[in-house]
C-alpha positions as CSV (number, residue, x, y, z in Angstrom):
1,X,-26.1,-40.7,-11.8
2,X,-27.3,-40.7,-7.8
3,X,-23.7,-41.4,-6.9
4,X,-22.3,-38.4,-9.4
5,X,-24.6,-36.2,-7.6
6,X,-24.1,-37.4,-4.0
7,X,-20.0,-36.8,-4.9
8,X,-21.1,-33.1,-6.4
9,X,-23.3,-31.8,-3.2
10,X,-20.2,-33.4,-1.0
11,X,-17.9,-31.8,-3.2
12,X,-19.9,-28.4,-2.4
13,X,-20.5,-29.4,1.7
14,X,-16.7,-29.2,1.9
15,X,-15.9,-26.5,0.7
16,X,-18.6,-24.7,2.1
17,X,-17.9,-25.7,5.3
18,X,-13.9,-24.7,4.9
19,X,-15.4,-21.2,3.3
20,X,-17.4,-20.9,6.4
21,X,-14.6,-21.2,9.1
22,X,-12.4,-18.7,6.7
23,X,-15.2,-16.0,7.4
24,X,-15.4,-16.8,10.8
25,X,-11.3,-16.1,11.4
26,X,-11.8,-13.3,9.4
27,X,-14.4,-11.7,10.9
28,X,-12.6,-12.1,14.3
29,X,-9.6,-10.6,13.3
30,X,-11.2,-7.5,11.4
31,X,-13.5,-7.2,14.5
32,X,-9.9,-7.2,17.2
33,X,-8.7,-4.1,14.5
34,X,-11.8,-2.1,15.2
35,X,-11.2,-2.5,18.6
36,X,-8.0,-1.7,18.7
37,X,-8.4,1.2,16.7
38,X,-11.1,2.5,19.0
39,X,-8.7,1.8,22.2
40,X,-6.1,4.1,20.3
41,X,-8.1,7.1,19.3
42,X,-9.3,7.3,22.8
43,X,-5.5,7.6,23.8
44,X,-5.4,9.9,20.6
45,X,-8.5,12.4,22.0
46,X,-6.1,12.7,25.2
47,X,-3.1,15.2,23.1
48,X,-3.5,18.6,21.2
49,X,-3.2,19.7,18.3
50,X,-0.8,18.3,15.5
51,X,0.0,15.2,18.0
52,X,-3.4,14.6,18.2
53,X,-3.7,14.3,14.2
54,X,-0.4,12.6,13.7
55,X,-1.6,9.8,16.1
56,X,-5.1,9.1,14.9
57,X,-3.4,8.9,11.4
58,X,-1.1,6.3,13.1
59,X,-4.3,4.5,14.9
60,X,-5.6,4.4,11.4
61,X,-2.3,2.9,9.7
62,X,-2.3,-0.2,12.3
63,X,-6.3,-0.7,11.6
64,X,-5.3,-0.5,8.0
65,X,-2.3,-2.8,8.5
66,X,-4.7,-5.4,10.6
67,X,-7.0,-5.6,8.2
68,X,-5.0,-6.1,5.2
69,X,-3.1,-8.7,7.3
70,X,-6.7,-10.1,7.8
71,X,-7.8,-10.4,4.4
72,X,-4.4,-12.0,2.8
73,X,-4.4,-14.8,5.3
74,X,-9.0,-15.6,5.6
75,X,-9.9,-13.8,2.3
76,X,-7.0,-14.4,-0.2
77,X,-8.7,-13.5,-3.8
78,X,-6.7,-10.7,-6.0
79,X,-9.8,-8.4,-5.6
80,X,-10.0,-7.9,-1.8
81,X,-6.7,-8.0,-1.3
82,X,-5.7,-5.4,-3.8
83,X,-8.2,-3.2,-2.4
84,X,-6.8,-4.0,1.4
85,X,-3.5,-2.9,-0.2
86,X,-4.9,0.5,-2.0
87,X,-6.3,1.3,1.8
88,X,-3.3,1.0,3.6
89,X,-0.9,2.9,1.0
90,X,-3.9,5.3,1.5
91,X,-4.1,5.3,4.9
92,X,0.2,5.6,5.1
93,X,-0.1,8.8,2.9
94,X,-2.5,10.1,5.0
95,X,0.2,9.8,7.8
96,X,2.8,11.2,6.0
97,X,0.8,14.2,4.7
98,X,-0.2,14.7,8.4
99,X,3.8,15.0,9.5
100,X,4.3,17.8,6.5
101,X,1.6,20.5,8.2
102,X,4.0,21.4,10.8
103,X,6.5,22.3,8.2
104,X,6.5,25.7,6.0
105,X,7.3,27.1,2.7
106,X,9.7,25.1,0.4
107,X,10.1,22.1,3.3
108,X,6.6,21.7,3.3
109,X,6.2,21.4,-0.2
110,X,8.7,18.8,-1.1
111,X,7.5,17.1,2.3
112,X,4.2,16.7,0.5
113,X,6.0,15.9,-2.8
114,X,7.8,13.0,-0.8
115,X,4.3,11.7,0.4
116,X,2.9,11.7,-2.9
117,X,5.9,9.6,-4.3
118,X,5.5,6.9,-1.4
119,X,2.1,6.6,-2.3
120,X,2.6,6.3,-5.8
121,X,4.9,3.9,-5.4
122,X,2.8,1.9,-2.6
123,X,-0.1,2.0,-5.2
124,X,2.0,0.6,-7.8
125,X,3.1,-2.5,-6.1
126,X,-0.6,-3.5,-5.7
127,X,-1.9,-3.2,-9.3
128,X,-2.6,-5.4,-11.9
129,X,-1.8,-8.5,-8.6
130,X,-3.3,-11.0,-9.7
131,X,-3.4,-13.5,-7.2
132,X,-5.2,-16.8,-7.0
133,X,-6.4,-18.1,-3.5
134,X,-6.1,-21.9,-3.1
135,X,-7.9,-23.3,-0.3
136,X,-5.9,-26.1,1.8
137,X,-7.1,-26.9,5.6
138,X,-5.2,-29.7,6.8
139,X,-6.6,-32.6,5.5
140,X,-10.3,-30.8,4.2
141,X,-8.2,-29.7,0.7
142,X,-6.3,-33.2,-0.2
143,X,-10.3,-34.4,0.1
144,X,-12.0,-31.7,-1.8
145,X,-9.3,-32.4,-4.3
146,X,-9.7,-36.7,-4.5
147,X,-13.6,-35.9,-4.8
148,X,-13.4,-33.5,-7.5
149,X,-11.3,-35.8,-9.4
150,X,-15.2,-37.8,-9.3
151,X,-16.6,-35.0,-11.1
152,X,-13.7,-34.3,-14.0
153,X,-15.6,-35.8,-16.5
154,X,-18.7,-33.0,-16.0
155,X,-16.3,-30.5,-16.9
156,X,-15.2,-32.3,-20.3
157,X,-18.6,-32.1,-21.7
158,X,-18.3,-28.2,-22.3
159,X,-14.4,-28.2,-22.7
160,X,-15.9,-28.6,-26.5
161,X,-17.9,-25.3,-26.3
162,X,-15.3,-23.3,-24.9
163,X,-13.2,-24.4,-27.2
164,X,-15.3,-23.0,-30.0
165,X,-16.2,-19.6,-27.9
166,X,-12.5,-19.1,-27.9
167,X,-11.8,-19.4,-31.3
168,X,-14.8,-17.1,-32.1
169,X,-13.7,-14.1,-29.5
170,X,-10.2,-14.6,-30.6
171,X,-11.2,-13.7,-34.6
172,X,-13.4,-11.1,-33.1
173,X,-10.4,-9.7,-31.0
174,X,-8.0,-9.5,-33.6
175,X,-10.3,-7.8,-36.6
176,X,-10.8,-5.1,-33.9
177,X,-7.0,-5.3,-33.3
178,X,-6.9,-4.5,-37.1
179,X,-8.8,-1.1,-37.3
180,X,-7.8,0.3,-33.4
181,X,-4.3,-0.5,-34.8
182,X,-4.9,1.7,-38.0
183,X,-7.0,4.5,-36.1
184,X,-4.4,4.9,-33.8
185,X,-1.9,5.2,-36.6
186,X,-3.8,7.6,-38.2
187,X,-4.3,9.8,-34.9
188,X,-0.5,9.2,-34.1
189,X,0.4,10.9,-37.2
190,X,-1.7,13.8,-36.6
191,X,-0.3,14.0,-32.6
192,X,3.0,14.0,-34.3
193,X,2.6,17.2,-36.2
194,X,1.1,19.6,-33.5
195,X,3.5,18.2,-31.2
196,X,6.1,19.3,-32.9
197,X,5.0,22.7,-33.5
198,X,4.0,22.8,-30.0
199,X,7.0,21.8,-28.7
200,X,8.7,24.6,-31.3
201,X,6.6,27.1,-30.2
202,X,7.7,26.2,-26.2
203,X,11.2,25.7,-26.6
204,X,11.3,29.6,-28.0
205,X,9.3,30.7,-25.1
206,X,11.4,28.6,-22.4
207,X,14.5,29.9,-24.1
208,X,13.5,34.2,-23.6
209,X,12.3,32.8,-19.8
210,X,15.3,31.5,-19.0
211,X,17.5,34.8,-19.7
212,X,15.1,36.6,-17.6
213,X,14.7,35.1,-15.0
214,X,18.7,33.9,-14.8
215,X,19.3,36.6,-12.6
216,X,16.5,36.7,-10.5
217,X,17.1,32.7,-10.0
218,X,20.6,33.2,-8.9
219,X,19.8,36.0,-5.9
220,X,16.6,33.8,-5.2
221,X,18.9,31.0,-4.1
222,X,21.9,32.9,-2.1
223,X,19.1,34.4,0.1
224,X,17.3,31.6,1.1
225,X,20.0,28.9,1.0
226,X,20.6,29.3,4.4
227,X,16.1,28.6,5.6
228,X,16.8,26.1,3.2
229,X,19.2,23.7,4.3
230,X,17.1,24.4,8.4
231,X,13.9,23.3,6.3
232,X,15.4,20.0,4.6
233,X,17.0,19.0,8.1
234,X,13.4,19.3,9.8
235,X,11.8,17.7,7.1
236,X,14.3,15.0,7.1
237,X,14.3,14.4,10.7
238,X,9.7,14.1,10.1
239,X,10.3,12.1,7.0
240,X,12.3,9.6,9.1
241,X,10.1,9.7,11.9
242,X,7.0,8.6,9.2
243,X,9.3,5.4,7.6
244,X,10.1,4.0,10.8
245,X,6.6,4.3,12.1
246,X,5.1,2.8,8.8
247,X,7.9,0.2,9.2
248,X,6.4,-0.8,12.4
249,X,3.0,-0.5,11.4
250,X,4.0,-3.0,8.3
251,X,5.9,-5.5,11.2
252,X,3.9,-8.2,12.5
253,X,6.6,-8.2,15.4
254,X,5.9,-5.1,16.4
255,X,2.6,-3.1,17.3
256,X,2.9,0.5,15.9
257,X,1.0,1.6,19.5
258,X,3.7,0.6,22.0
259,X,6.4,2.4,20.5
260,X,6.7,6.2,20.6
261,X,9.2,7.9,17.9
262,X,11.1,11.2,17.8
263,X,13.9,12.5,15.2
264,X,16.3,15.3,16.1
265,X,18.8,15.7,13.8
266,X,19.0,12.0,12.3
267,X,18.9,10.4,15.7
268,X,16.1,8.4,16.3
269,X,14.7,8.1,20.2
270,X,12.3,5.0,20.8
271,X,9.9,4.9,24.1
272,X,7.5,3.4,25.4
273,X,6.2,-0.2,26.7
274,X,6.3,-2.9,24.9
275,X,4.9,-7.3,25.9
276,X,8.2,-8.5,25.4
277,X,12.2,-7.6,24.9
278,X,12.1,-9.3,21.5
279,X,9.7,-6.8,20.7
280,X,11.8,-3.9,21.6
281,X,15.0,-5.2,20.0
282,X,12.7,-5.5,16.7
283,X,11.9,-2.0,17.0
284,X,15.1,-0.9,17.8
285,X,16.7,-3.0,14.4
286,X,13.6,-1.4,12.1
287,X,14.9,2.1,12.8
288,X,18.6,1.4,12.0
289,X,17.5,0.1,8.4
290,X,15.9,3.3,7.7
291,X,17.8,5.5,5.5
292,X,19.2,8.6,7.0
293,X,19.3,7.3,10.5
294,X,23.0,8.3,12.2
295,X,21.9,6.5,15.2
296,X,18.8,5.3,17.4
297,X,18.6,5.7,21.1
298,X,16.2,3.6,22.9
299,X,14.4,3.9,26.4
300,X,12.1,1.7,25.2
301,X,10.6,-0.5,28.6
302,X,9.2,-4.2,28.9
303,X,6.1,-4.4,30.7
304,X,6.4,-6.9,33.8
């Protein structure tokens, strides 16, 4: 019994210990973001304006970026993660958004409708992730494991009880399978019905609006087809200028800060000064991949 115990508290010191050095990197690393962050939005507080917004919504992307980074490597449980994940998508909408204000009328609105998709699409990637951290420091987890192996046997004495909690929830779970599945029968049958007169109802409506307004569509699009197609090449130009700075931010080889992007007319122009040339050949190659990029000019310097 002494020895079973003295195996259990090491069992516990281990881990413990390896949980405590996790923190400790962690706490470093979310602590260098901060600073980081603050070191940028000084730089921000220096332009006016919409530059000014547009790069604290940057400042915030990299923070976001370095923190969700951060967690995945120190703090690798589904919870934190996913929640590191929900704040960067946040925080790269955010940008986005920002880039839409200096657009107007229709280009603003499918600017905005562009954001909202990327985010969407962002948020969907993260949900429902359920991943499982394992914990493996050099030799500390081959240790933890051989020790636990000491203990297996206190785990087989409920195996039997959870056993018979299982079976119990599971007869529980599917009697209440039973009557949801007949309520929700019942209720679909009803939906049915008043969606189809609903839907009756709309297409008679839809049909009258769409003579009417036929006419008035048609004029409506030969007069502003010409701001049109002006907008959608400005708001391409800003759309491409937010994916190849959230590329960057996303990069590990690359630090969102040093580089400085402007789109004219599908031509991407990188500046700035960068720690090293592989750095500014990695920006260089992000900005090719995105889509709608014609070509990418670079004045991009390495800091000596």
């Amino acid at each position: 019994m002494k020895k079973a115990a003295f195996i259990t508290l090491a069992l516990v010191s281990a881990f413990a210990t390896a949980q405590t050095a996790n923190n400790s990197a962690y706490k470093a690393a979310h602590d260098k973001a901060e600073t980081n962050y603050k070191a940028a939005k000084e730089r921000c507080d220096k332009l006016k304006d919409n530059a000014q917004d547009v790069c604290e919504e940057e400042a915030k992307v990299a923070q976001a970026q370095a923190e969700r980074d951060a967690v995945a490597k120190h703090k690798n449980t589904g919870n934190e993660l996913q929640r590191a994940e929900r704040k960067l998508a946040e925080a790269k909408f955010e940008l986005a958004q920002e880039k839409c204000d200096d657009l107007t009328g229709d280009a603003k609105d499918s600017c905005q409708a562009q954001a909202r998709s990327m985010k969407a699409n962002m948020t969907a990637s993260t949900a429902g992730d359920g991943r499982t951290a394992v914990l493996v420091d050099n030799g500390t987890g081959a240790a933890v494991a051989g020790t636990g192996a000491a203990v297996a046997g206190t785990g087989a004495a409920v195996a039997g009880t959870a056993a018979d909690v299982r079976d119990r929830t599971a007869a529980a779970a599917e009697r209440a399978g039973d009557r949801t599945a007949a309520a929700v029968d019942r209720a679909g049958d009803r939906t049915a019905a008043a969606t189809a007169n609903v839907r009756e109802k709309a297409s008679d409506l839809a049909e009258n609006a769409k003579e009417k307004t036929s006419d008035m569509a048609q004029t409506a699009r030969e007069k502003t087809a010409g701001a049109t197609g002006t907008a959608q090449a400005a708001m391409s130009d800003t759309m491409i200028t937010a994916k190849v700075k959230a590329d960057m931010a996303a990069d590990k080889t690359v630090k969102a800060m040093d580089v400085h992007v402007e789109t004219q007319k599908g031509v991407v122009m990188l500046s700035g000064f960068v720690p090293s040339k592989a750095e500014a050949e990695r920006a260089v190659e992000l900005a090719k991949g995105v889509q709608g990029v014609t070509d990418v000019k670079s004045s991009i310097q390495v800091k000596k």
